[in-house]
C-alpha positions as CSV (number, residue, x, y, z in Angstrom):
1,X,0.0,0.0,0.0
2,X,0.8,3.8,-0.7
3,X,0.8,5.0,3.2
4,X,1.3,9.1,3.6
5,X,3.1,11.0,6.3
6,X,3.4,14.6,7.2
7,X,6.6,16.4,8.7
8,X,6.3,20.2,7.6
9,X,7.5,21.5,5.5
10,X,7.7,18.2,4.1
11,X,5.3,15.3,3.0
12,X,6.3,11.7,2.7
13,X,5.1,9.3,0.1
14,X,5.9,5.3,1.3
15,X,5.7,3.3,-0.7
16,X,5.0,-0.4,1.5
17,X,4.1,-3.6,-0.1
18,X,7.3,-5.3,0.9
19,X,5.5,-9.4,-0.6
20,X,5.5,-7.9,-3.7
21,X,8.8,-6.2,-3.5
22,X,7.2,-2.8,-3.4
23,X,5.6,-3.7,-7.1
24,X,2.8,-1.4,-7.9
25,X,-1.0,-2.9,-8.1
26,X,-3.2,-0.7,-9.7
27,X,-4.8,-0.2,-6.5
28,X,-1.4,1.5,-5.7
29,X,-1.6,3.2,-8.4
30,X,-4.6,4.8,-7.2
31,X,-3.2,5.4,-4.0
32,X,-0.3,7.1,-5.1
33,X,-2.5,9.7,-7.1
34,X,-4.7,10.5,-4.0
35,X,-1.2,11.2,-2.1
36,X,0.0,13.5,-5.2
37,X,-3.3,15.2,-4.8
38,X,-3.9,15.5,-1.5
39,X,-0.1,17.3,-0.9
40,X,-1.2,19.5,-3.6
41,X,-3.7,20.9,-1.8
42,X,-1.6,21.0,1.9
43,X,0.0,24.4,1.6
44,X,2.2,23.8,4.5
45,X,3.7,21.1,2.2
46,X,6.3,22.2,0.4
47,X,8.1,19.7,-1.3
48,X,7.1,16.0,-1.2
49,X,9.2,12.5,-0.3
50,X,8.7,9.3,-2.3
51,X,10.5,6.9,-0.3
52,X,9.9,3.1,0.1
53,X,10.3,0.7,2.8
54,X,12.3,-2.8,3.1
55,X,15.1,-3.8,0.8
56,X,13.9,-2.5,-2.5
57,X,12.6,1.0,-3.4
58,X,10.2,-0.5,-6.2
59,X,10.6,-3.6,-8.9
60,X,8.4,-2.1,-10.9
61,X,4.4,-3.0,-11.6
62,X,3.0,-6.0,-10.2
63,X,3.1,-8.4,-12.8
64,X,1.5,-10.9,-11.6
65,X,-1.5,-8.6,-11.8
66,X,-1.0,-7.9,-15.4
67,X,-0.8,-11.6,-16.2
68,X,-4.6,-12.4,-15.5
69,X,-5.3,-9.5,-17.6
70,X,-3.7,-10.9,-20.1
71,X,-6.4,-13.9,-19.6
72,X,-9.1,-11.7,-20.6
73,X,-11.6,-11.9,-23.2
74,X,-11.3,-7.5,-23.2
75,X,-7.0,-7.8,-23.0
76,X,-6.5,-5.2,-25.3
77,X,-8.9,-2.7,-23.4
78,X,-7.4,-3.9,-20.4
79,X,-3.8,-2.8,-21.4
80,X,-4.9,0.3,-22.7
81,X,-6.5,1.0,-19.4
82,X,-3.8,0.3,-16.9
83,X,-1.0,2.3,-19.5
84,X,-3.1,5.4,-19.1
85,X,-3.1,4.6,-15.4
86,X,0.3,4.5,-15.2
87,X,0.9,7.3,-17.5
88,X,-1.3,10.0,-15.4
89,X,0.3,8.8,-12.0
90,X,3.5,10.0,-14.1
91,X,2.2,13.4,-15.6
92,X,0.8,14.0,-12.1
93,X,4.3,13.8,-10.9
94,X,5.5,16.4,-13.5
95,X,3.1,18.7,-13.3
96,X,2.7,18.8,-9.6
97,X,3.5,22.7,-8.6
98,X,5.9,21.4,-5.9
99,X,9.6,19.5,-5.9
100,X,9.5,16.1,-5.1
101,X,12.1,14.1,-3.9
102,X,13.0,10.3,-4.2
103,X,14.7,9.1,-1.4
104,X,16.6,5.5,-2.9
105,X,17.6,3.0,-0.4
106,X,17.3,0.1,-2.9
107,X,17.1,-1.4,-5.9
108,X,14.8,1.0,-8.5
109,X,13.5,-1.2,-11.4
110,X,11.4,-0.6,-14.5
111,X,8.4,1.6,-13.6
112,X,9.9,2.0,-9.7
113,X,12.7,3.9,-12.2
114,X,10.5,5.5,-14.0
115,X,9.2,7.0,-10.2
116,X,12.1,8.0,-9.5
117,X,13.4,9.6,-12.8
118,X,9.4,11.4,-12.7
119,X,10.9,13.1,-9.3
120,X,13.1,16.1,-9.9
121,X,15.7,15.7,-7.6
122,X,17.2,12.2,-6.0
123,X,18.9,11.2,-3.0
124,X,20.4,7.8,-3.2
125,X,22.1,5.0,-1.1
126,X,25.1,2.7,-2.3
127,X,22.3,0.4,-2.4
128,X,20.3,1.6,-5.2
129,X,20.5,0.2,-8.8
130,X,18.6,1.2,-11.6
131,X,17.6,-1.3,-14.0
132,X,15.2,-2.0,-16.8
133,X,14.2,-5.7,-17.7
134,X,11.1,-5.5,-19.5
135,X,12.3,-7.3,-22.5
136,X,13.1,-10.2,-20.6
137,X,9.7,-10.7,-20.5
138,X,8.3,-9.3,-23.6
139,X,6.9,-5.8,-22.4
140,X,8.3,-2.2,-23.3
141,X,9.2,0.8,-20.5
142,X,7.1,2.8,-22.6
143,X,7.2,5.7,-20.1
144,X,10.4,4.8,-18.7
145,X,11.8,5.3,-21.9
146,X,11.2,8.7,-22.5
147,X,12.0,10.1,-18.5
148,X,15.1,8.1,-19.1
149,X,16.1,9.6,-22.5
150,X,14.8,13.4,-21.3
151,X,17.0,13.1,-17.8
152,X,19.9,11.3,-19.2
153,X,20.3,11.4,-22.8
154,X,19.5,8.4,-25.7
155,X,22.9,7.0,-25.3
156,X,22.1,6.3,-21.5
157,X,18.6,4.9,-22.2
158,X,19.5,2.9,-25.4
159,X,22.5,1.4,-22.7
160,X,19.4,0.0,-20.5
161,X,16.6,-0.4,-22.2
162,X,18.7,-2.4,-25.2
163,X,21.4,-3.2,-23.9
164,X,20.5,-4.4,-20.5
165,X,23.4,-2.4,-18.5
166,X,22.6,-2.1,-15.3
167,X,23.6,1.9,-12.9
168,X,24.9,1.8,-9.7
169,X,24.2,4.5,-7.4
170,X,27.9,6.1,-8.6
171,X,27.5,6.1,-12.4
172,X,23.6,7.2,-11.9
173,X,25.4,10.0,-9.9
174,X,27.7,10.8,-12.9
175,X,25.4,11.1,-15.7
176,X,22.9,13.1,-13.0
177,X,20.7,10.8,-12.3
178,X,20.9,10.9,-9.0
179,X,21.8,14.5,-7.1
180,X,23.3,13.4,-3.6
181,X,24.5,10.4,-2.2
182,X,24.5,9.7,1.2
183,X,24.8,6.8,3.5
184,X,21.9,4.0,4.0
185,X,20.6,5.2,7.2
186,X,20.6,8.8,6.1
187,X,18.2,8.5,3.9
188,X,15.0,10.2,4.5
189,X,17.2,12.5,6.7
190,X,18.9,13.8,4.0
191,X,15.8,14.3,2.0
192,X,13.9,16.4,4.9
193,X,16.8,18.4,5.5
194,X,16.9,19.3,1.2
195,X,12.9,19.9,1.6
196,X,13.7,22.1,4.7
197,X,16.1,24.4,2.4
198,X,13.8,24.6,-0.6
199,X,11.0,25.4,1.8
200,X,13.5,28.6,2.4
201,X,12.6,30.3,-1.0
202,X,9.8,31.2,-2.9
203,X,7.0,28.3,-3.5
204,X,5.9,30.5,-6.3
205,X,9.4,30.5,-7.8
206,X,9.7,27.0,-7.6
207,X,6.3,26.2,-8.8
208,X,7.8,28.6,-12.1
209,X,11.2,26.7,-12.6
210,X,9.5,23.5,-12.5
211,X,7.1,24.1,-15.0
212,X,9.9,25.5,-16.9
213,X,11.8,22.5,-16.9
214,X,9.1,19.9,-17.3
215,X,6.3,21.0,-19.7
216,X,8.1,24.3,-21.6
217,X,11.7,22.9,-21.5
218,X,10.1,18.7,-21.6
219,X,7.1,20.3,-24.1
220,X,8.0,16.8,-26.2
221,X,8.2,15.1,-23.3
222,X,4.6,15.1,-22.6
223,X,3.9,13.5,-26.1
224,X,6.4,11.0,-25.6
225,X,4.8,9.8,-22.4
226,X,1.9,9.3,-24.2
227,X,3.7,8.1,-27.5
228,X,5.0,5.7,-25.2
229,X,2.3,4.3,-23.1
230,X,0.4,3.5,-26.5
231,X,3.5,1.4,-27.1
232,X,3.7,-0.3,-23.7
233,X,0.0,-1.1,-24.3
234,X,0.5,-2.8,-27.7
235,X,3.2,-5.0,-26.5
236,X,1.6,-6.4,-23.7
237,X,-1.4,-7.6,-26.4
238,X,1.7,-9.9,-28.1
239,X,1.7,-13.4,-27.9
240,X,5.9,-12.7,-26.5
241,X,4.1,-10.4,-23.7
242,X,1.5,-13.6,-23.2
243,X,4.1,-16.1,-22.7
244,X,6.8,-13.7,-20.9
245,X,3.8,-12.6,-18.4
246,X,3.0,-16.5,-18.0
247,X,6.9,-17.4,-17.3
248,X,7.3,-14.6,-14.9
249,X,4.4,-16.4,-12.5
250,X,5.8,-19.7,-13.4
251,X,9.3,-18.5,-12.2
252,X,10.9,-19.8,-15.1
253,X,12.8,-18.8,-18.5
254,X,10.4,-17.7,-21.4
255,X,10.3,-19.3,-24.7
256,X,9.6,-16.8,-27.0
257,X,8.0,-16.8,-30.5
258,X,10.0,-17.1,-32.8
């Protein structure tokens, strides 16, 4: 579940479904828009936390979910459904008229990275890695993709998305990726203490330079996200996203179409 805490100036997301490896349902989902709304409307929030707790920060959507969709007679509906879901709950991120911060204590994969790259700033541990495997099992980061590109460059995303390299907390710091990083246990610390100097300046100013940056700077960006959820939804109706949905539950190896 999405739980919400409130330390002003600051709000915390927590993300806490630690059986699932902090994978997002679509209830999640849901719960993670009502939090991004809900801080909206605090004004004595003034930048907001997306942290997670346990070992990983998020591995992504829950894919066991997606694989009795798959099963349905309305699939293709289905997918087009949860990759608008998924592409709001990112838009609503951007567009949110105050910073948010991802506070990585863990591994970040496929949509958990697409979180944290929908975040504008990022504190990290030695324990986060960033990682995209959706071709493994027949499915494209459609909005992944395009945060990754926008925050990092093509070479970076073509590095992950095709060519499966993985980022450690130290090369995600060099390409700027991640902003700070700090030990394990400093954490969230370090992420109230950056909220509690932003809270310092203008909310009105900050509300500017991150539309600036997002949707006048990121104006393609926008298009891309939705560019790319269209995509995501298209490849989960293949019979490689059928199978590689199927093998992911069976915990074994995929055997691909050929």
């Amino acid at each position: 579940m999405i739980r919400m805490q409130k330390s002003a100036p600051s709000g915390t997301v927590l993300i806490d479904a630690p059986a699932s490896r902090n994978a997002f349902s679509r209830e999640m989902l849901r719960q993670l828009a009502d939090a991004i709304f809900d801080f909206h409307q605090d004004k004595s929030v003034r930048a907001v936390i997306v942290t997670s707790k346990g070992s990983t920060f998020c591995s992504g959507v829950n894919l066991k979910e997606w694989q009795s969709n798959s099963e349905e007679l309305d699939a293709i509906e289905q997918w087009q459904d949860i990759a608008s879901e998924l592409q709001d709950v990112i838009e609503a991120m951007l567009r949110l008229p105050k910073p948010i911060l991802a506070a990585i204590d863990g591994p970040a994969l496929g949509f958990g990275m697409a979180i944290a790259l929908a975040c504008d700033l990022v504190v990290a541990s030695d324990r986060a890695i960033f990682r995209i495997q959706s071709s493994k099992w027949g499915l494209v980061s459609g909005l992944t993709a395009p945060l990754l590109a926008f925050r990092c460059g093509a070479s970076t995303a073509a590095g992950l998305l095709i060519g499966g390299e993985d980022l450690d907390s130290h090369r995600a710091h060099q390409l700027g990726l991640v902003h700070r990083l700090v030990p394990s246990e400093q954490i969230w610390a370090a992420a109230n203490a950056w909220v509690s100097q932003i809270a310092t300046s203008s909310a009105e100013s900050m509300q500017l330079n991150k539309r600036l940056l997002n949707e006048m700077i990121g104006e393609n960006l926008l298009m891309q996200l939705s560019s790319g959820a269209a995509v995501l939804a298209t490849a989960c109706s293949t019979e490689a996203a059928t199978e590689g949905l199927r093998a992911f539950v069976d915990k074994r190896q995929p055997n691909f179409p050929s």
